[in-house]
DRENDO-1510 file (C-alpha; in Angstrom, 1 decimal, always signed):
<recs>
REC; n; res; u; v; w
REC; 1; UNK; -5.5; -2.2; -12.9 .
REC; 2; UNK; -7.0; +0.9; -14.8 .
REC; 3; UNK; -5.0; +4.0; -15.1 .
REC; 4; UNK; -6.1; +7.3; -13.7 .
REC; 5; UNK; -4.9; +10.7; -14.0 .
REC; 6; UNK; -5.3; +12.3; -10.4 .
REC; 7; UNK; -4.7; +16.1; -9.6 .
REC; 8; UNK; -4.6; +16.7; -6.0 .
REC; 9; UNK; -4.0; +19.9; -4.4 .
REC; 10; UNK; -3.6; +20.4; -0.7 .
REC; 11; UNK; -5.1; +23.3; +1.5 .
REC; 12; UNK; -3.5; +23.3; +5.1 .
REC; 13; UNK; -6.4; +24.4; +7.2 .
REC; 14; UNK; -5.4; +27.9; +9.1 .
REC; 15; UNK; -4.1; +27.5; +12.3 .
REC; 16; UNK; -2.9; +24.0; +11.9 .
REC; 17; UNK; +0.4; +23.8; +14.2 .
REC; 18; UNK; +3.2; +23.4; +11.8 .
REC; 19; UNK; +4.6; +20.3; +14.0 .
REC; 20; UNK; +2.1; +18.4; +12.3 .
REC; 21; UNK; +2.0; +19.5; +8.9 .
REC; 22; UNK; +5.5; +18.8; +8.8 .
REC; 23; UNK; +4.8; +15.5; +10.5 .
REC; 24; UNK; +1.8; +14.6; +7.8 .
REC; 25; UNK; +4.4; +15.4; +4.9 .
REC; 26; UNK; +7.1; +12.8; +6.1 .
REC; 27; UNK; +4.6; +10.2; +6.2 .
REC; 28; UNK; +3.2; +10.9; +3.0 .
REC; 29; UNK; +6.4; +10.5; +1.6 .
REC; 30; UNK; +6.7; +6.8; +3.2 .
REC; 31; UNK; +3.0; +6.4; +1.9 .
REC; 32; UNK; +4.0; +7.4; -1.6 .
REC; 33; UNK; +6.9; +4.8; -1.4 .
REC; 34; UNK; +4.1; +1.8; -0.5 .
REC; 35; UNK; +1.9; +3.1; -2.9 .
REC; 36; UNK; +4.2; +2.9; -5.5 .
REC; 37; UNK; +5.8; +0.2; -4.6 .
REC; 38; UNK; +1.9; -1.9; -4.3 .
REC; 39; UNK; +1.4; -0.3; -8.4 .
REC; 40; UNK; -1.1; +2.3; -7.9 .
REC; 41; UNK; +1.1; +4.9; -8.2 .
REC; 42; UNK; +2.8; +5.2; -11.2 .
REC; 43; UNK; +4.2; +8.6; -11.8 .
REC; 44; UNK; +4.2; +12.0; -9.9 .
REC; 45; UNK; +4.6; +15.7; -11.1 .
REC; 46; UNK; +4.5; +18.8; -9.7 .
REC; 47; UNK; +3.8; +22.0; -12.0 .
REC; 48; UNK; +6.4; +24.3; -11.7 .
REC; 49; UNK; +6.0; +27.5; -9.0 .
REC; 50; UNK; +2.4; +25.7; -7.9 .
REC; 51; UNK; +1.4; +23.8; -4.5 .
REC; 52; UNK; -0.5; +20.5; -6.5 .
REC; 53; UNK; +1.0; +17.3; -8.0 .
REC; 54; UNK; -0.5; +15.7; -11.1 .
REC; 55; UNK; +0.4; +12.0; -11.4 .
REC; 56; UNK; -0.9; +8.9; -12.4 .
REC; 57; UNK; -2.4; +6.5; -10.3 .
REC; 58; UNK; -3.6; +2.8; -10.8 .
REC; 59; UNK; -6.2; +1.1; -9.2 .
REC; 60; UNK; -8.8; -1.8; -9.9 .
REC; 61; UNK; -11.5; +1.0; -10.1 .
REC; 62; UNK; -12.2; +4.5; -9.2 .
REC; 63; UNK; -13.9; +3.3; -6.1 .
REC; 64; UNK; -10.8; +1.8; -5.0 .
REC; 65; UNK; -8.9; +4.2; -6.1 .
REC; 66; UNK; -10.4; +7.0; -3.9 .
REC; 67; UNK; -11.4; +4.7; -0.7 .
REC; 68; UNK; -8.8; +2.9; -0.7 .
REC; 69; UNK; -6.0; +4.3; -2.3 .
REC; 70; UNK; -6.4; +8.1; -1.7 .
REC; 71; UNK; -7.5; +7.7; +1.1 .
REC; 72; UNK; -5.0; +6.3; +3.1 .
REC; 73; UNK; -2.6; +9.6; +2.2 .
REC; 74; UNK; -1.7; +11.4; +5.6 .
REC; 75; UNK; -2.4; +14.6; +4.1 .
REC; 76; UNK; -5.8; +13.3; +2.1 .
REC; 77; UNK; -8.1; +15.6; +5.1 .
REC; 78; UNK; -6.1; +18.4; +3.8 .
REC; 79; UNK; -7.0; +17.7; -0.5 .
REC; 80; UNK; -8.9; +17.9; -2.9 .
REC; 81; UNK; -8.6; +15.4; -5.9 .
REC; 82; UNK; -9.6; +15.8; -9.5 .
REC; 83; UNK; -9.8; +12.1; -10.8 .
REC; 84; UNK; -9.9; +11.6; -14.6 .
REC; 85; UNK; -10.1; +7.5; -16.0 .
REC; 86; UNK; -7.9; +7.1; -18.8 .
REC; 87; UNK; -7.5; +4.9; -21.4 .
REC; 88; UNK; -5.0; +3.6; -24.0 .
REC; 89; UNK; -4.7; +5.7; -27.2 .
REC; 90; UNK; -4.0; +3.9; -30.1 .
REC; 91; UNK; -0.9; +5.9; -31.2 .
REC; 92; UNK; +0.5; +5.8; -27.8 .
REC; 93; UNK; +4.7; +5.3; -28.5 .
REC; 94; UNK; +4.3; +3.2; -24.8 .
REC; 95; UNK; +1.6; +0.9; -25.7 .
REC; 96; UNK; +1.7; -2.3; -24.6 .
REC; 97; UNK; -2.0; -4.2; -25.5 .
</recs>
């Protein structure tokens, strides 16, 4: 699978009953878990005092990545992603091909 970093920052539309916000975030949590647990997500920050998580994602191709993957987040309606590819530097400590 390729690597991707993916920023995604989430904008609760106004007037959304807070019932299901807070119903959308407990699933995404059990969605992260799958995720992760499938491979395609592979780490998960969140930038101190802000509402967006940076991570990085893995998936056969960005197609995938955003039809697939993304898209099957609870709380994806509510996002916007900013999807960069990545590739392996060659003085990367972590390096593995």
């Amino acid at each position: 699978m390729k690597e991707y970093l993916v920023e995604l920052t989430t904008t609760v539309p106004e007037g959304t009953d807070p019932g299901e916000v807070d119903g959308r975030r407990a699933e995404e949590s059990v969605r992260a878990r799958e995720l992760a647990a499938q491979g395609h997500l592979f780490r998960l920050w969140r930038p101190v005092g802000e509402l967006r998580s940076i991570g990085v994602w893995r998936a056969d191709d960005e197609a995938q990545l955003r039809e697939e993957v993304l898209a099957s987040l609870p709380l994806w309606p509510w996002m916007t992603a900013v999807v960069t590819p990545l590739q392996s530097h060659p003085n990367d400590p972590g390096r593995t091909d």
